[in-house]
GUTIGU-393179 format. One record per residue (C-alpha): residue in one letter; x, y, z. Coordinates in steps of 0.5 Angstrom, whole numbers, padded with zeros to 4 digits, always signed. Each point is the difference from the previous one (the first is absolute). Layout:
// residues N
aXYZ...
***
This chain:
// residues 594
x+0128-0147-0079x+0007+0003+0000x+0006+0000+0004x-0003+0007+0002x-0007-0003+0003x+0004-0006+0003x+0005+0005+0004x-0006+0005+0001x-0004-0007+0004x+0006-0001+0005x+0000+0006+0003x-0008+0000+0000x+0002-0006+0004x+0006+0004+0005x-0004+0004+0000x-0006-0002+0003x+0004-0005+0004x+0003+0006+0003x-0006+0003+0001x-0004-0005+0004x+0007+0000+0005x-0001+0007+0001x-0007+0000+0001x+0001-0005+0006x+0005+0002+0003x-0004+0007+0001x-0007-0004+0002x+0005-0004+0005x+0003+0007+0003x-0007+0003+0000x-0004-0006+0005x+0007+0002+0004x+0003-0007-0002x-0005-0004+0005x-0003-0004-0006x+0005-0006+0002x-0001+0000+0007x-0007+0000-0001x+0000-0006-0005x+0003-0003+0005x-0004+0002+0006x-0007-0001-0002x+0001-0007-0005x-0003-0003+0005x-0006-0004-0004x+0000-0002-0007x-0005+0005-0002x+0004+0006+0004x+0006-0003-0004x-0003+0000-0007x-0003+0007+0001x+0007+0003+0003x+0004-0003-0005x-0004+0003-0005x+0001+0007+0002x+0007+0000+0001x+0001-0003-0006x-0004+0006-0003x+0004+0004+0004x+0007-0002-0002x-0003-0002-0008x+0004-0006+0001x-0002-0007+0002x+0006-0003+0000x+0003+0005+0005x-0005-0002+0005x+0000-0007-0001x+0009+0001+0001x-0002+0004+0006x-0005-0007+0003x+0006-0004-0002x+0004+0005+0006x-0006+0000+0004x+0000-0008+0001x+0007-0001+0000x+0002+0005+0005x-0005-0003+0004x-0006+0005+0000x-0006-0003-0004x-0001-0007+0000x+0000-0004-0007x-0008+0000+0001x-0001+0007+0001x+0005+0001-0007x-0005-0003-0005x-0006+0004+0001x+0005+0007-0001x+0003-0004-0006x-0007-0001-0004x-0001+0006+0004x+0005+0004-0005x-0002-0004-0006x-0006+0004+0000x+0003+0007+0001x+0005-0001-0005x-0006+0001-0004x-0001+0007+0001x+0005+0003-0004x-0003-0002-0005x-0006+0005+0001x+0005+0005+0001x+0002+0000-0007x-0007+0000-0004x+0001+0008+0002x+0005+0000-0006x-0007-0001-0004x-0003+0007+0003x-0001+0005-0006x+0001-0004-0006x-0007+0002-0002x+0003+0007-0002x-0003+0007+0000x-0002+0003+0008x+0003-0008+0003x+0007+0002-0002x+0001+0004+0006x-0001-0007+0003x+0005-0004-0004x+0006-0003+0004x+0005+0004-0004x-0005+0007+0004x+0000-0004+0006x+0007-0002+0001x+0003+0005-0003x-0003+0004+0007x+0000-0005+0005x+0008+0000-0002x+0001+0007+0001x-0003+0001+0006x+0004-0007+0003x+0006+0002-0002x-0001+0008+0003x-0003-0004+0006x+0006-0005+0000x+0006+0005+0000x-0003+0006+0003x-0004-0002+0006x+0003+0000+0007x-0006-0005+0003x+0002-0009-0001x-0007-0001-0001x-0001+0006-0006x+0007-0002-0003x-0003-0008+0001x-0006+0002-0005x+0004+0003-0005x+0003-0006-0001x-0006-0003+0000x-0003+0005-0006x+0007-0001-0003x+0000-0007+0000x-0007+0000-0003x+0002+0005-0006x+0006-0004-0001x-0004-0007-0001x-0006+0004-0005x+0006+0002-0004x+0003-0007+0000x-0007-0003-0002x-0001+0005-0006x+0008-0001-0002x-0003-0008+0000x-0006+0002-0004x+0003+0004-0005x+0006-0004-0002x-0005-0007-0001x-0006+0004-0004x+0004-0002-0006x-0001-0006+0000x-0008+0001-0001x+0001-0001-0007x+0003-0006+0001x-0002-0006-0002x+0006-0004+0002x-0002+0002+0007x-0006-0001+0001x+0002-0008-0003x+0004+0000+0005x-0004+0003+0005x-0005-0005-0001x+0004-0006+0001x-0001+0002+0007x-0006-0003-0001x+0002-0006+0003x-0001+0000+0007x+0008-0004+0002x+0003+0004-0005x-0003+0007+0003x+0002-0002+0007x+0007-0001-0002x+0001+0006-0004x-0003+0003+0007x+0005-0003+0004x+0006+0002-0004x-0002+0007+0000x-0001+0001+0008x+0006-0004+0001x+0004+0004-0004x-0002+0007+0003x-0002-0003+0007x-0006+0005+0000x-0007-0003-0001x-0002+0007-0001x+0005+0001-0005x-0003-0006-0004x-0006+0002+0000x+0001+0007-0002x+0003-0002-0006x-0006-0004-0002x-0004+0006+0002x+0004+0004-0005x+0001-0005-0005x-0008-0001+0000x-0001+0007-0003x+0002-0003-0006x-0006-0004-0001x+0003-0006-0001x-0001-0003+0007x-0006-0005+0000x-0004-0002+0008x+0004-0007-0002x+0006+0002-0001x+0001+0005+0006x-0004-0005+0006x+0006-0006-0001x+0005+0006+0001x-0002+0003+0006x-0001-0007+0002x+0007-0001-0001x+0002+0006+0002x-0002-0001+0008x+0005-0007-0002x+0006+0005-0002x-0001+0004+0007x+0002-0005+0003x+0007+0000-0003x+0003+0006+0006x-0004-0003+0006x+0003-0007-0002x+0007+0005+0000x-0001+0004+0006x+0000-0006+0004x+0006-0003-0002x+0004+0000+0007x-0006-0001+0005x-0002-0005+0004x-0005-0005-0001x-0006+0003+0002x+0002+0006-0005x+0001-0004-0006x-0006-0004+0001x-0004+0008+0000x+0004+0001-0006x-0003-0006-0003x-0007+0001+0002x+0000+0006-0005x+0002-0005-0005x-0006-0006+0001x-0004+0007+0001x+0001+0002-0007x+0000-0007-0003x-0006-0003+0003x-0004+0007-0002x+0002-0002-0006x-0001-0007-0001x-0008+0001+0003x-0001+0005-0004x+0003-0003-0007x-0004-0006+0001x-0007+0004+0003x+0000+0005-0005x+0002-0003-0007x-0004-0007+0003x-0007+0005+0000x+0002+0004-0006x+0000-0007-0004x-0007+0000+0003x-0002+0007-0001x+0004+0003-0006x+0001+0007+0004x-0001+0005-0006x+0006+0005+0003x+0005-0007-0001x-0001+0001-0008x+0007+0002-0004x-0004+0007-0003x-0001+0003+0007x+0006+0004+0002x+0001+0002+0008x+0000+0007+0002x+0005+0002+0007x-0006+0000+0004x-0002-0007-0002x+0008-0002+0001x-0001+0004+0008x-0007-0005+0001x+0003-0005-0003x+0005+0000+0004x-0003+0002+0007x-0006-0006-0001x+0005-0006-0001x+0004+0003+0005x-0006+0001+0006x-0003-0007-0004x+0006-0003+0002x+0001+0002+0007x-0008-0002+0002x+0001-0007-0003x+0007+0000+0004x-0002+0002+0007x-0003-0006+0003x+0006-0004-0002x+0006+0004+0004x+0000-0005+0004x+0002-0005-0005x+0005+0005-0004x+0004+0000+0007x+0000-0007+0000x+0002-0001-0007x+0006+0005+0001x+0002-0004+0006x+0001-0007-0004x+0003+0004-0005x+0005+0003+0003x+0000-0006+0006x+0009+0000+0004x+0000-0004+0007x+0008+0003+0000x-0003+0008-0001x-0006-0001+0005x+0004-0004+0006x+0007+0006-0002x-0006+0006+0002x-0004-0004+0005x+0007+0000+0004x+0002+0007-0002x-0007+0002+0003x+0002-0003+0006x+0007+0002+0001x-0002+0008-0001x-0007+0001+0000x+0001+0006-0005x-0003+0002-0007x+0004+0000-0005x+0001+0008-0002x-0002+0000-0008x+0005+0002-0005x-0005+0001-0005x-0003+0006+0005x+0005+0003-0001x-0003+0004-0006x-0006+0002+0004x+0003+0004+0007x-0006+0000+0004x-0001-0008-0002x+0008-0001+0002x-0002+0005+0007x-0006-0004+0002x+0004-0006+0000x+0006+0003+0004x-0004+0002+0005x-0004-0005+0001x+0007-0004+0000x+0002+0005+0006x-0006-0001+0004x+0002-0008+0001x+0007+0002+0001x-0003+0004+0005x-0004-0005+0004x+0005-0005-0001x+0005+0006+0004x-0006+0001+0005x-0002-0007+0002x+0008-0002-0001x+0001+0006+0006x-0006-0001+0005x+0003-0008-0001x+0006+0002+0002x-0002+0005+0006x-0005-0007+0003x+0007-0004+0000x+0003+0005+0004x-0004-0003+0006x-0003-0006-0002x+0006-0004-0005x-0003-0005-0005x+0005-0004-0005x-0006+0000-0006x-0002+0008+0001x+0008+0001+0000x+0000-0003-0007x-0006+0004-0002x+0004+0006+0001x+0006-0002-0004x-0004-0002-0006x-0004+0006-0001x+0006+0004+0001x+0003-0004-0007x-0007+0001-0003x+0000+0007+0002x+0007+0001-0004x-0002-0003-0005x-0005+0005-0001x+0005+0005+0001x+0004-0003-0005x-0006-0001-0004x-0003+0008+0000x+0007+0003+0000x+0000-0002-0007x-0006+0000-0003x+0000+0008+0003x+0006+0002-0004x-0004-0003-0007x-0005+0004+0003x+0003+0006-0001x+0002+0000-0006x-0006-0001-0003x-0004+0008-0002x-0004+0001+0007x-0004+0005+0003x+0002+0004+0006x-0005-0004+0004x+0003-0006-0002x+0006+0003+0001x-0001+0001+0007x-0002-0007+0001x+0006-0003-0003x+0004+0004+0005x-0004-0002+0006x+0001-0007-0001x+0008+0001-0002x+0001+0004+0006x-0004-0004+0004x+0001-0007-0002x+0007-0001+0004x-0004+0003+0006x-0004-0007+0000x+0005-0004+0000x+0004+0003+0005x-0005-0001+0005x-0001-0007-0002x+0007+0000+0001x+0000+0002+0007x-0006-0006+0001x+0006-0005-0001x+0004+0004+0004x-0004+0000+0006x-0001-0007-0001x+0007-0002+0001x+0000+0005+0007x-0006-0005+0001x+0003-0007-0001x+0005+0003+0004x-0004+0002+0006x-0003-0007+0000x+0005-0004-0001x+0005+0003+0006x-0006+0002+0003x+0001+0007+0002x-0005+0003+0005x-0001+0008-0001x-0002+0004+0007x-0007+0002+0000x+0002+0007-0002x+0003-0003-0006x-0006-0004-0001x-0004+0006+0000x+0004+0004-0004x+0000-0006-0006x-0007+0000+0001x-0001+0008-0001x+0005+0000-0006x-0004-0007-0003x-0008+0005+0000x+0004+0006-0002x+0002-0004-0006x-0005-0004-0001x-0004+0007-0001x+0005+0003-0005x+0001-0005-0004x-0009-0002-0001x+0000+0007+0000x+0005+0001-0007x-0001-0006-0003x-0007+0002+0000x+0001+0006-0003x+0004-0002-0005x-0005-0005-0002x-0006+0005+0000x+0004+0007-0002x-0002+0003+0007x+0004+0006+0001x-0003+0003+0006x+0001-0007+0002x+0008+0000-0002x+0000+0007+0003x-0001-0003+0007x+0006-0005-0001x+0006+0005+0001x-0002+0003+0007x+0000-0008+0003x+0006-0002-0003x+0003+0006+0004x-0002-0002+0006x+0001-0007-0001x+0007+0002-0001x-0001+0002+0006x-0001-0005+0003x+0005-0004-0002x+0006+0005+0002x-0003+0000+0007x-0001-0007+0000x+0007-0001-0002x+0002+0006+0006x-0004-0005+0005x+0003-0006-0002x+0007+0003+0001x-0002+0002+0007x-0003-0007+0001x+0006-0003-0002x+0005+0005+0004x-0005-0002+0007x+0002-0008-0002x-0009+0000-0001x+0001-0004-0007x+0006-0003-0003x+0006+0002-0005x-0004-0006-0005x-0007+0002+0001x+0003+0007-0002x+0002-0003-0007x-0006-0002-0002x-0004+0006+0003x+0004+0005-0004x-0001-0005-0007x-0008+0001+0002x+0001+0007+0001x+0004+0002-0006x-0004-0004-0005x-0006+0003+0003x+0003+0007-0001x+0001-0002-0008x-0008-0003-0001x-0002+0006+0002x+0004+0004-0004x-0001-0003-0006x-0007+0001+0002x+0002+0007+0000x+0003+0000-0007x-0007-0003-0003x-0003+0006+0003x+0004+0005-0002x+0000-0004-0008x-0008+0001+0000x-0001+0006+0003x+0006+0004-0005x-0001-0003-0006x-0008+0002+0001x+0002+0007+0001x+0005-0001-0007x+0006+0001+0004x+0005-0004+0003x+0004+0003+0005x+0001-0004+0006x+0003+0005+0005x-0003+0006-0001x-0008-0004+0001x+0003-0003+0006x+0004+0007+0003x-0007+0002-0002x-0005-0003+0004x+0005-0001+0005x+0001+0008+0002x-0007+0001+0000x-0003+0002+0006x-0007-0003+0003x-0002-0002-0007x-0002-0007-0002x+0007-0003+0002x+0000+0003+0007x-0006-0002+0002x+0000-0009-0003x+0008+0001+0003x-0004+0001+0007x-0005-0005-0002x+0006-0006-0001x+0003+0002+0006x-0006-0001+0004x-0002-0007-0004x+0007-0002+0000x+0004+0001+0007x+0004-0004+0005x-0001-0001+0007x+0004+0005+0004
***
């Protein structure tokens, strides 16, 4: 084997790296990129996890991908370590299918009529048509499946650059002694686990094994170590992913680890333990393993080995926890946990758009009852001041911050990552809006302050004034339920419905102002009273506007467009439409006593 051959089997090997990346991409952009959000939604039992973590490992062609993604899911807080070891042996199995894919290479080596149907024919058409579909077509979905076709055409070419560059090596003798040296079930492991380590990919490693076993030179004793050891060498990125992330997150990471190792240890000690006994023919130095056998090999340890596993999930979680046992790291998170309620927003999502935006709505959503809660405290206070609740108020807000801070920045990575134009009208929803939540519960500790205020020199409203807080305090209430819930479900008939009543309750709050100017000049209530009223009034104007903003945010950006002014001189100069008719509905709802 030359220095041709040697060059020739490493860009078989690019290439087939190349190939089965640009498979999965295109299998992901075609399941509209939800395989992971569906991984981690519906893992609820061990066998959804098992059975879920097999077909997005299918799908994406890479085990270690799907376990990296586990990692991110537990260490952000969204799966728990439980639920992770059922995807994890889940994806031991899926790894196996590319293995299957690649016995097309062996299609029309008869010859005659069956050599339409070799790869070379195959991939040769499946390549034409992907690149036409790739760089021509106008539809995401099309473009998508040529990615696909271009990426299988790439990893046959890859496969057969492979084959060819080791067929020499079938009249060597040299090769196949070393070959045989395998034979020895440790020795054969640890070949395997080198070789997965080095090019971090167990597909990869048996695709070589596949290739190389056209030579005839690998025996059933040789390659059943290997692939054992490969499962092991797999190991090496998930352990990598997980350097930075917390605790749960490096126990998962650890968890792919003992998953590969104790597959491995059970079916040494069972399968050579009963070979011993039984001598399995198959086992004998003379019989070569085709790429077909190498798939089955592979796909039969992998499910034995899972089968065995399953009713110890339980034991491996504990093992993870002795292992990686750190009073100081668990008491760190137990009270960062308590001091903010927040999920930490995965960085290692970033990579996965509609993972990284899940988990930027789902941090929007507590910020936003935090924000509602924290407001309606606030409104209760006004009437009825209690120390503890005006605490209460005040720490939300410090949360409520932190989120801001928190999602700001996360947002800004977001968009710099390659996103869809859905997924690009999420990331400005959230920035545009992020700011608007806090605002509002900045004005809760602003109206708890006016509410301490009122308790502690007792200011006393007249009953107008009474009644025109409490006609501001339903109005609002009403507006900020009816955003905040609009925001959370998308309802943008719902959204539409805010602006009417947020003119209105402007409104209101310059009548009341007017009212309360025309109270004071008739000495009916007095210049402190007049302070503390104004203070209401204006941090009630501000939530309502903020609430508008919100709104005005989920409706444009659905329509694809973000122009604040003219969506709202729109509405507005409409007569007997929508708008007119729920402005008319408000003021009835919401008035003051004449």
């Amino acid at each position: 084997m030359g220095i041709a051959n040697v060059l020739a089997l490493i860009g078989g090997v690019a290439l087939f790296l190349f190939g089965m990346q640009l498979m999965g991409d295109g299998l992901k952009k075609v399941a509209g990129n939800k395989l992971e959000l569906v991984l981690w939604k519906l893992s609820g039992t061990p066998v959804k996890g098992v059975l879920l973590g097999t077909f997005v490992t299918a799908v994406i062609q890479s085990s270690s991908a799907t376990s990296a993604m586990v990692v991110g899911f537990v260490n952000s807080g969204m799966m728990t370590v439980t639920q992770s070891i059922s995807v994890v042996m889940g994806a031991n199995i899926g790894t196996s299918i590319t293995g299957w894919l690649l016995c097309l290479s062996m299609l029309g080596k008869g010859g005659g009529l069956l050599s339409l149907l070799s790869t070379d024919t195959i991939s040769a058409v499946v390549a034409f048509i992907g690149i036409i579909w790739l760089m021509f077509s106008k539809k995401e979905t099309k473009r998508s499946i040529g990615g696909i076709m271009l990426g299988f055409a790439v990893l046959m070419y890859g496969m057969a650059a492979m084959s060819d560059a080791v067929a020499p090596l079938k009249e060597s003798e040299g090769f196949r002694s070393m070959l045989t040296m395998f034979d020895n079930p440790l020795l054969g492991i640890l070949v395997g686990i080198l070789i997965t380590a080095l090019l971090q990919s167990n597909s990869a490693s048996v695709g070589i094994l596949q290739a190389i076993s056209v030579t005839g030179a690998v025996s059933y004793a040789a390659a059943f170590p290997m692939i054992m050891g490969m499962g092991i060498g797999a190991s090496i990125p998930v352990l990598l992913s997980a350097v930075g992330a917390g605790r749960d997150g490096k126990r998962t990471s650890l968890i792919y680890l003992l998953i590969n190792v104790f597959g491995t240890v059970i079916c040494t000690a069972v399968f050579y333990g009963a070979n011993a006994l039984v001598h399995f023919s198959f086992m004998q130095n003379d019989n070569a393993i085709g790429m077909v056998g190498i798939a089955m090999m592979n796909t039969l340890y992998r499910i034995a080995a899972i089968i065995v596993l399953m009713p110890f999930i339980k034991y491996l979680e504990r093992i993870t926890d002795r292992l990686l046992r750190n009073v100081k790291d668990e008491k760190k998170e137990e009270t960062a946990a308590k001091s903010y309620d927040i999920g930490h927003l995965e960085e290692r999502f970033l990579e996965n758009p509609v993972l990284a935006l899940t988990q930027s709505k789902e941090a929007m959503q507590r910020m936003a009852d935090l924000t509602e809660n924290g407001l309606f405290r606030s409104f209760d206070l006004i009437a009825h001041y209690d120390e503890d609740d005006a605490n209460s108020v005040i720490e939300s807000e410090d949360i409520v911050d932190h989120y801001e801070d928190m999602l700001g920045t996360y947002l800004i990575k977001v968009t710099g990552k390659e996103l869809n134009h859905e997924q690009t009208l999420e990331t400005s929803l959230y920035l545009h809006t992020v700011s608007d939540f806090e605002r509002v519960s900045d004005h809760s500790v602003n109206i708890q302050e006016v509410a301490k205020e009122i308790w502690e020199k007792n200011v006393q409203f007249s009953d107008a004034a009474l009644d025109e807080l409490r006609v501001l305090d339903a109005a609002l209430r009403r507006i900020v339920g009816m955003t905040f819930k609009a925001f959370e479900t998308g309802d943008l008939e719902l959204a539409g419905k805010v602006e009417p009543l947020e003119e209105w309750i402007d409104n209101l709050c310059q009548t009341a102002k007017l009212n309360h100017v025309a109270r004071l000049q008739t000495q009916i209530c007095t210049l402190q009273q007049g302070f503390v009223f104004n203070d209401l009034i204006g941090n009630f104007e501000r939530v309502a506007d903020h609430c508008s903003n919100i709104a005005v945010a989920l409706v444009e950006l659905h329509a694809d467009s973000f122009d604040t002014h003219e969506y709202l001189s729109g509405i507005k100069s409409r007569q007997n439409t929508e708008f007119q008719k729920l402005y008319e509905q408000y003021s009835q709802e919401y008035a003051f006593m004449s």
